[in-house]
Every structure is written in structure tokens, then in C-alpha cells.
C-alpha positions in Angstrom: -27.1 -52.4 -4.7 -23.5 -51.4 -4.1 -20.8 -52.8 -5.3 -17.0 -52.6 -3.4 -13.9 -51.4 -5.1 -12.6 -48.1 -6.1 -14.3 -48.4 -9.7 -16.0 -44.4 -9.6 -18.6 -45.8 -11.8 -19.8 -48.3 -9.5 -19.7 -45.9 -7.0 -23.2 -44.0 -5.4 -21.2 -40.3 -6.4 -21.0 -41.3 -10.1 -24.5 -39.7 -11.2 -25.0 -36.9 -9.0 -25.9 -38.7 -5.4 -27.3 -36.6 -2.4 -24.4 -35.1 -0.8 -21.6 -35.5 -3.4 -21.7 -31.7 -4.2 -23.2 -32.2 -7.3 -25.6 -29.8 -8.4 -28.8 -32.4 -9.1 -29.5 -35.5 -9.4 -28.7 -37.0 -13.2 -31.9 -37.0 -15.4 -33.7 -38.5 -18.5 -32.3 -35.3 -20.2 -28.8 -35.2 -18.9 -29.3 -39.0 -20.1 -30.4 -38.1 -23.7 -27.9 -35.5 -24.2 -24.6 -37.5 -22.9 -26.0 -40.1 -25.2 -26.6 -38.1 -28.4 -23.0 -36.2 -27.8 -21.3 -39.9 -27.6 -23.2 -41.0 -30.6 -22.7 -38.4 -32.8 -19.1 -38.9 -32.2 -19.9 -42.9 -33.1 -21.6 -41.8 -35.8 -18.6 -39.7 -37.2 -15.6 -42.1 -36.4 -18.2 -45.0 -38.0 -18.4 -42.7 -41.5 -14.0 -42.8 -41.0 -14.3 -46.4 -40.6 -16.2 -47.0 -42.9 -14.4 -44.7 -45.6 -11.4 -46.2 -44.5 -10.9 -50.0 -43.2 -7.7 -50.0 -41.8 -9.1 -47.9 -39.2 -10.8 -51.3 -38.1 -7.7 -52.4 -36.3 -7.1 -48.2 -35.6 -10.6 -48.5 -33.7 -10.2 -51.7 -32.0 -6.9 -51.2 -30.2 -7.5 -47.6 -28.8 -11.3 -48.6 -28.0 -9.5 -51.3 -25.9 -6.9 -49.3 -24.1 -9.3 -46.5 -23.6 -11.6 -49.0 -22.1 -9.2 -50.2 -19.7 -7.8 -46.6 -18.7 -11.6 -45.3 -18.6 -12.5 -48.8 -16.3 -9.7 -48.0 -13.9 -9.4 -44.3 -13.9 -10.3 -43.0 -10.4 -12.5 -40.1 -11.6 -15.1 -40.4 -14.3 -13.2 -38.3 -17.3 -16.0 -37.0 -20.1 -12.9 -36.1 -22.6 -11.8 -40.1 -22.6 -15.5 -40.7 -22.9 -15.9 -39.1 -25.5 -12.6 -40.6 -27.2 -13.7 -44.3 -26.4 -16.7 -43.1 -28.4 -14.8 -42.1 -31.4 -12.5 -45.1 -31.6 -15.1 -47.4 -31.0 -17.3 -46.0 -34.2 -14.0 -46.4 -36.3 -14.3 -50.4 -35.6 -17.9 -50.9 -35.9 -17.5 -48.4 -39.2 -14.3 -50.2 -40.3 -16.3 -54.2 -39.4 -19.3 -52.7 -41.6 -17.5 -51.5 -44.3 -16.1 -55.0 -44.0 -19.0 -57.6 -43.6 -21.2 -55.3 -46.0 -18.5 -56.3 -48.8 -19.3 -59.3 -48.0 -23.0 -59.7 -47.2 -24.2 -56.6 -49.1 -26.9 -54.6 -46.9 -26.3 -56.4 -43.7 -24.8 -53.2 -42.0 -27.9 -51.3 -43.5 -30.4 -53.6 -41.4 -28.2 -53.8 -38.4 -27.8 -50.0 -38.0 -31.4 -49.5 -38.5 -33.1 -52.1 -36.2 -30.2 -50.0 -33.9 -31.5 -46.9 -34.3 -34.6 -48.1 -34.2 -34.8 -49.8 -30.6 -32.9 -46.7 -29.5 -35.7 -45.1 -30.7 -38.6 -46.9 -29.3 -36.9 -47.4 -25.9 -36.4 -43.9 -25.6 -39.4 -43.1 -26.3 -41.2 -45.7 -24.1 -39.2 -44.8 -21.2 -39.2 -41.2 -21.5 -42.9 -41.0 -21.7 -42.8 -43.2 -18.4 -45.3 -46.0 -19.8 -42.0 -48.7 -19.3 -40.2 -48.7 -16.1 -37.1 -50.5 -14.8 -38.6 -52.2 -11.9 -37.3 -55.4 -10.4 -40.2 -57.9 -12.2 -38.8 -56.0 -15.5 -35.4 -56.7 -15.2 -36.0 -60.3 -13.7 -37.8 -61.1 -17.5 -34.6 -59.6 -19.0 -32.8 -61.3 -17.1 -34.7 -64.8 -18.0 -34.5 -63.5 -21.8 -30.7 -62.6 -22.1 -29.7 -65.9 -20.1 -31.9 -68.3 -22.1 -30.2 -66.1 -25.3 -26.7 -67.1 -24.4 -28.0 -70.4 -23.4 -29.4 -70.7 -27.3 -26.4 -68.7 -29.0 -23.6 -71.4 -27.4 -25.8 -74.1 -28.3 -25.8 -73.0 -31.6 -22.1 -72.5 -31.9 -21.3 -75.8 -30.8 -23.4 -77.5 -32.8 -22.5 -75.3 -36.0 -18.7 -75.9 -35.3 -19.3 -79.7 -34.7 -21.2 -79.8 -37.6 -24.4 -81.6 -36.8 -26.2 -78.7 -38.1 -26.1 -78.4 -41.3 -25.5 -74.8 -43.5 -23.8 -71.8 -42.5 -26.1 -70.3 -39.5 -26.9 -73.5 -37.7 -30.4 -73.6 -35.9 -30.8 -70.1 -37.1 -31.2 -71.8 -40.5 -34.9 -73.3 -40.1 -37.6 -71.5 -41.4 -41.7 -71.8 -40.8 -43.0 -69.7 -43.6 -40.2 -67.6 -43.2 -40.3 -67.0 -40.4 -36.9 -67.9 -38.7 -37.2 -70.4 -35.8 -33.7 -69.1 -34.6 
């Protein structure tokens, strides 16, 4: 699948196509290593986030305009990469610090069922027993529609208030077990 535009990212010469003078094609390695590099430097802006709230709004607003110069930037740029990394860790460390003041240990469970898919789907695809083939992502596909489909449901329901309590259809419970 190609897409049109200038976007360099949607482009066939982003990751090392035959014939764009590239040295090899990208790999599971080059992968895990770009990956790790941009998450340690989530990890490190979340921990100043975290530390320091403010750095929320700090975070949001140059993980926005990074985003936007990164999106339409003609040439993929690794240093603004790796910036959009930082700033972005300073808002989800800055939210956090936020929501864990207010639900204590919610940022706890959310960072490790994070880690912890990263984990098992690097793991799963790296050892080659998962594939992304087009039956796979046509079940994802089913799954994250019918998830939105759910989520707005929710929403409007909880905002129109015909469910009752404060997470809607999340809310029911079979030997708790949530039905949401």
C-alpha cells in the first residue's frame, strides 16, 4: 500500500527501501534499538513530569508542535524524534503525577500492563511465532473498531446519564470480573 503526498514517512524510502542508498533494509533490531533509545528518553522526561507537574502543560504544547513540524518535515529528522520523545514523557509524567493524586496507584497499573504488552509483543514477534499478516490485522481491525464502537457508546450514555455511577457500562461486574 502507498499512500500519495510528500509525507517522508509514508513514503517507500522511509525504512531503508531497495534502491534509496540506504545501507539495509530496517530490521527487528534496528526496531528494538530506535525504540528503547525513544523510550528511555520517555522514561526520563516522565520521571521530570512527574517530579514536576507544571511540565504537564510544558509536555503537551511542545509534544504538539513537535508533532506537527515532525508530520510535515520533508526528511525524517532522528534529533526532533528524539525531542517529541522527551516532551511527550513530560505530559504522560506530568498527567500521572496528576491522576495518581487522585486515584492512588492508577499510573502504577497503567505503566505496568504498558510495559508489559511491550514486553510480550516483543517477544512474540521477535521469536517469529506472531506475524503481521493480512487475517491478523483484519481481527485487529474488527477489535479496535468494535472498541470505539463500545467506548462512544459508553460516553454518551455516561454523559446522558442513563448509566448510572462514574464509569458507565464499565461499572458491571460478574464476580468481578468487569463486563466493560
Amino acid at each position: 500500500m502507498r499512500a500519495t503526498g510528500r509525507n517522508p514517512v509514508f513514503s517507500n524510502t522511509t525504512f531503508g527501501a531497495p534502491g534509496t542508498g540506504l545501507a539495509a533494509p530496517m530490521t527487528y533490531d534496528d526496531v528494538l534499538r530506535k525504540t528503547l533509545a525513544c523510550l528511555a528518553l520517555v522514561l526520563a522526561g516522565a520521571a521530570m513530569g512527574w517530579a514536576v507537574p507544571v511540565l504537564l502543560v510544558v509536555g503537551l504544547l511542545g509534544g504538539f508542535v513537535l508533532g506537527l513540524v515532525n508530520i510535515f518535515k520533508k526528511a525524517v529528522s532522528p534529533p526532533l524524534i528524539l525531542a517529541y520523545a522527551l516532551f511527550e514523557g513530560m505530559a504522560l509524567g506530568g498527567l500521572s503525577g496528576l491522576l495518581d493524586r487522585m486515584y492512588p496507584g492508577v499510573a502504577v497499573q497503567a505503566v505496568i500492563a504498558t510495559l508489559g504488552v511491550f514486553a510480550v509483543s516483543l517477544f512474540l514477534f521477535k521469536s517469529g511465532r506472531v506475524r503481521a499478516t493480512a487475517k491478523s490485522i483484519k481481527f485487529l481491525l474488527i477489535g479496535m473498531c468494535g472498541l470505539i464502537i463500545f467506548g462512544l457508546t459508553n460516553l454518551v450514555l455516561t454523559m446522558t446519564g442513563v448509566t448510572g455511577g462514574q464509569w458507565g457500562l464499565r461499572g458491571v461486574e460478574v464476580f468481578g470480573i468487569s463486563l466493560g
